[in-house]
C-alpha angles and dihedrals in degrees: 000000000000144000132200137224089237099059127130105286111239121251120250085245087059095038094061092042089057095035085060100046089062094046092057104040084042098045102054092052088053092053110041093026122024112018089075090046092040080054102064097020082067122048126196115259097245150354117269123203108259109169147317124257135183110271116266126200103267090034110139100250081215090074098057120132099218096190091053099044082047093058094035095045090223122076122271130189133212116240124222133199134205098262092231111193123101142169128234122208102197097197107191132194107223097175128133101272092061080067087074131093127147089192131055101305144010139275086238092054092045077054095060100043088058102045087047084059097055108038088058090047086057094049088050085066095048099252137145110250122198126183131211122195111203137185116147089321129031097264099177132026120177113185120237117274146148136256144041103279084056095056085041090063089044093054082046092055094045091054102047104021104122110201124230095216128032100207129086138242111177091174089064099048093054093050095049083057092053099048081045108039107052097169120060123279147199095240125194120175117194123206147109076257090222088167138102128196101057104100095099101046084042089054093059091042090052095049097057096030134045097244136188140187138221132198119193117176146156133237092249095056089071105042133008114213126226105281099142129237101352138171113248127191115204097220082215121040085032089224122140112214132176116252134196108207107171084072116106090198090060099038085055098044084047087052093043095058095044098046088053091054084060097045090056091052095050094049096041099054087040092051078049099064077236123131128263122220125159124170126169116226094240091052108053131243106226109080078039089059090038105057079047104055086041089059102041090047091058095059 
């Protein structure tokens, strides 16, 4: 199934419903799942002073606080604790392929839910979320910020945001978070990822900011199956070609392009010392965020 750009807005009263819907379903999964797991699978940047303490046998001698062993005549350290608070940077792909789904909801709507759980992870922790919507162009930024009515705006935004182009730069997109987001930041960046060209800005963006991405995708994205001579739309060229589906040859060409698409996302972000998650909408995503935040946590 697909939906235009051009489809009946929804009204404010659907959009809160909706709104709400998310928050609920989301919410629970970020506080009884993933906020412990977010938690250790981020660390702060960096330690901050807390207090001094008398030396114990074991202390790092590095730690000792020489002015205060001077006055007290025994030796004192300097605690430190895990500076905790971080920043996200939820970066969505809002082109006209995320407006495709052959099961019971979108790829765009999978997006969302995603993005919902982990922004109020985040919150849970204390820390500032942004959000950046992308298609060819970056099309919305919000500033990183706290709290749950600013999540609440975010998940807004996700659901009725209507894109002005319907293809997809991920390049740009890369390069507007760089010139935005100067401190280091846990990154994830959200698509089907049906782009090429982006290895080497993703390279400079993985070294300076903890990024992740995520791969949603649809059945049908991989294979076609044998229908005949259908119509197709290309969501993001907005063409209608002719397609002759009950030809192997076709159906294996189709296959071929995409899988190298995905190909070129594994090993980029890999290359990129960046994360790897991909999760198809029928199948769930969150045993898929989980073991990866599992993994990424024992490190």
């Amino acid at each position: 199934m697909e939906r235009g750009l051009g489809e009946r807005p929804m009204d404010t009263k659907e959009i809160l419903k909706k709104v709400r819907k998310i928050e609920i379903k989301t919410r629970k999964l970020s506080d009884h799942i993933f906020s412990g797991e977010y938690h250790s699978s981020f660390k702060g940047r960096g330690m901050t002073f807390s207090e001094v303490r008398q030396y114990q046998y074991g202390d790092d001698v590095r730690a000792i606080d020489w002015n205060v062993t001077a006055r007290f005549n025994e030796p004192y350290i300097k605690v430190f604790e895990e500076e905790r608070e971080l920043t996200m940077m939820l970066l969505v792909d809002i082109s006209g392929s995320e407006f495709f789904g052959t099961t019971q909801q979108f790829k765009r709507d999978t997006i969302t839910e995603i993005a919902a759980t982990l922004a109020f992870s985040a919150i849970q922790n204390n820390d500032k979320v942004g959000l950046m919507l992308f298609s060819d162009s970056v099309e919305l930024f919000i500033p990183p910020k706290k709290g749950k009515s600013h999540v609440l705006r975010i998940i807004r935004e996700l659901i009725e945001f209507h894109p002005k182009s319907t293809n997809t730069n991920i390049t740009e997109a890369l390069k507007f978070l760089s010139s935005v987001i100067k401190k280091k930041a846990i990154v994830f960046m959200l698509s089907d990822f049906i782009d090429t060209a982006y290895e080497q800005t993703l390279k400079i963006v993985g070294k300076k900011h903890d990024l992740t991405g995520i791969r949603v995708f649809d059945k049908h994205d991989v294979e076609i199956p044998n229908l005949g001579m259908v119509h197709m739309l290309d969501a993001e060229t907005g063409n209608t070609i002719v397609v002759n589906t009950a030809s192997k040859k076709v159906r294996t060409s189709y296959k071929a392009n995409y899988l190298e698409s995905v190909d070129y996302f594994e090993k980029s972000f890999s290359h990129s010392g960046a994360g790897v998650i991909s999760t198809r909408i029928d199948e769930g995503y969150v045993k898929k965020l989980l073991g990866y935040f599992k993994r990424k946590g024992a490190r």
